[in-house]
Wavefront OBJ file of the C-alpha trace (Angstrom):
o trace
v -44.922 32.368 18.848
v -46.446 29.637 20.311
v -48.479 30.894 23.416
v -51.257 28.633 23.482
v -49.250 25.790 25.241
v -49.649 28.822 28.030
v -53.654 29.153 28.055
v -53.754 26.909 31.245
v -51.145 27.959 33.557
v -53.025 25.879 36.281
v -49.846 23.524 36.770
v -47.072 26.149 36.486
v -45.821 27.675 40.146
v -45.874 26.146 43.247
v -48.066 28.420 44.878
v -50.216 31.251 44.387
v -47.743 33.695 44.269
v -45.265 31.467 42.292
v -48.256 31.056 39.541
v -48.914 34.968 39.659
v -45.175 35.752 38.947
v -44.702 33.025 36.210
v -48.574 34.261 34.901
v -46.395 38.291 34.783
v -43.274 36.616 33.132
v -45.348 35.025 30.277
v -47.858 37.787 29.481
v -44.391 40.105 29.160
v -42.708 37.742 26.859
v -45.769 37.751 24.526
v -46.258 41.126 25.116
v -42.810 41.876 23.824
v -43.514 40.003 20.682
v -46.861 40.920 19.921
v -46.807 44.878 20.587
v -43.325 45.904 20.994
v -42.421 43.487 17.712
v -38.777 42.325 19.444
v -38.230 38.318 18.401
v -40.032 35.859 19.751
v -39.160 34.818 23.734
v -40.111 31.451 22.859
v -36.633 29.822 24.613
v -37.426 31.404 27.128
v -41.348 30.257 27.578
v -40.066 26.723 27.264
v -37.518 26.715 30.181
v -40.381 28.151 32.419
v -42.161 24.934 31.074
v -39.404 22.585 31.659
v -38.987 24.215 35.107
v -42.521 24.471 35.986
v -42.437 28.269 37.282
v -40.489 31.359 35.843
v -39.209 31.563 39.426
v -37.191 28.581 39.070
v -36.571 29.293 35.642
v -35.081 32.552 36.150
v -32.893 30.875 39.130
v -31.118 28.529 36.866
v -30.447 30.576 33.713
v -28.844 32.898 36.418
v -25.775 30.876 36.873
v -24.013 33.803 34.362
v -26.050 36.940 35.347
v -26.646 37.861 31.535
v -29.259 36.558 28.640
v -29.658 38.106 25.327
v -33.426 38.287 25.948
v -32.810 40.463 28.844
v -30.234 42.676 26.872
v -33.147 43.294 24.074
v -35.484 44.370 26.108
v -33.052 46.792 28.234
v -31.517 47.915 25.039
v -34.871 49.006 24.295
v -35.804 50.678 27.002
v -38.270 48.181 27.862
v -37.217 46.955 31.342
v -40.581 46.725 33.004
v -41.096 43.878 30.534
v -37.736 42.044 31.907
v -37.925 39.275 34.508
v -35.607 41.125 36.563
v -37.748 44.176 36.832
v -40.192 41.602 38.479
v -37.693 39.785 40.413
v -37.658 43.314 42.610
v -41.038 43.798 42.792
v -42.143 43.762 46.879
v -45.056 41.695 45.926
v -42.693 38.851 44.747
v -39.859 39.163 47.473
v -40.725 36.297 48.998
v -40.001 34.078 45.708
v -36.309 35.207 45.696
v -32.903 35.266 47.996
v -31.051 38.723 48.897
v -28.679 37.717 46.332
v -31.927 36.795 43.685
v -32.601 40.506 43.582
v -28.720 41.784 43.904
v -28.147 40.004 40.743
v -31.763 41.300 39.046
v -30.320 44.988 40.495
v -27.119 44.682 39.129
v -28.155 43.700 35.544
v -30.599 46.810 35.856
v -28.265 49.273 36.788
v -25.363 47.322 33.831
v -27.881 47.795 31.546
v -28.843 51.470 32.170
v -31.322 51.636 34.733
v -31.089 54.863 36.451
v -30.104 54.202 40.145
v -33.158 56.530 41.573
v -35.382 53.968 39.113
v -34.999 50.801 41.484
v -37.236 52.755 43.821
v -40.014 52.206 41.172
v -40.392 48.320 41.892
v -39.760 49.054 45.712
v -35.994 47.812 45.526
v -34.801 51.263 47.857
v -37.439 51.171 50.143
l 1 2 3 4 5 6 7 8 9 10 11 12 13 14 15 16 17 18 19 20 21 22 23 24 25 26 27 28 29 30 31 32 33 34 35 36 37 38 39 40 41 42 43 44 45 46 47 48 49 50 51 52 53 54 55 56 57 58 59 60 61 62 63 64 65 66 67 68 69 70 71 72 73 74 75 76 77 78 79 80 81 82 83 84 85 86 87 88 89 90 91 92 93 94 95 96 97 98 99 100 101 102 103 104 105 106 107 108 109 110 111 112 113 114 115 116 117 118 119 120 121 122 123 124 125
């Protein structure tokens, strides 16, 4: 995996908080192939380059609700690693529509995230 085209993330995200989410995103996608050994997220890495932010990035692969990255990593059990698990987050609301974190909900819950569970990341509050 090639994460050194991420060891200056100074021109990814259009603000603070856009750079801190896209920052999250990348350090789970290595993190998912360095310690938890799952392939490589490198598609992934390179649309949040081509987009400039993981925000944006996550916005247009969204188009069909479902990628096979995301289904690894819930199959797994590993959902705090998944984009979506961020998407709800209340420190990155702001980044995302009502219908944004519907869709990062409803993948959750699809893919076996206990209901009670979205509370973790804020989403019942």
């Amino acid at each position: 995996m090639n994460a050194q085209k991420f060891d200056n993330l100074d021109h990814l995200g259009d603000d603070e908080l856009d750079k801190r989410f896209t920052r999250e995103a990348i350090a789970s996608a290595i993190e998912v192939h360095q310690i938890h050994k799952l392939p490589p997220r490198q598609r992934w890495l390179n649309i949040i380059a081509e987009y400039g932010s993981a925000a944006k990035a996550w916005k247009s692969k969204n188009d069909t609700g479902y990628s096979s990255g995301f289904a690894d990593l819930a199959m797994a059990g590993l959902y705090h690693l998944t984009v979506e698990y961020k998407v709800l987050m209340p420190q990155f609301k702001r980044l995302f529509s009502a219908d944004d974190r519907r869709l990062a909900a409803k993948l959750l819950l699809q893919y076996g995230w206990p209901l009670e569970r979205l509370d973790d990341v804020g989403c019942l509050a």
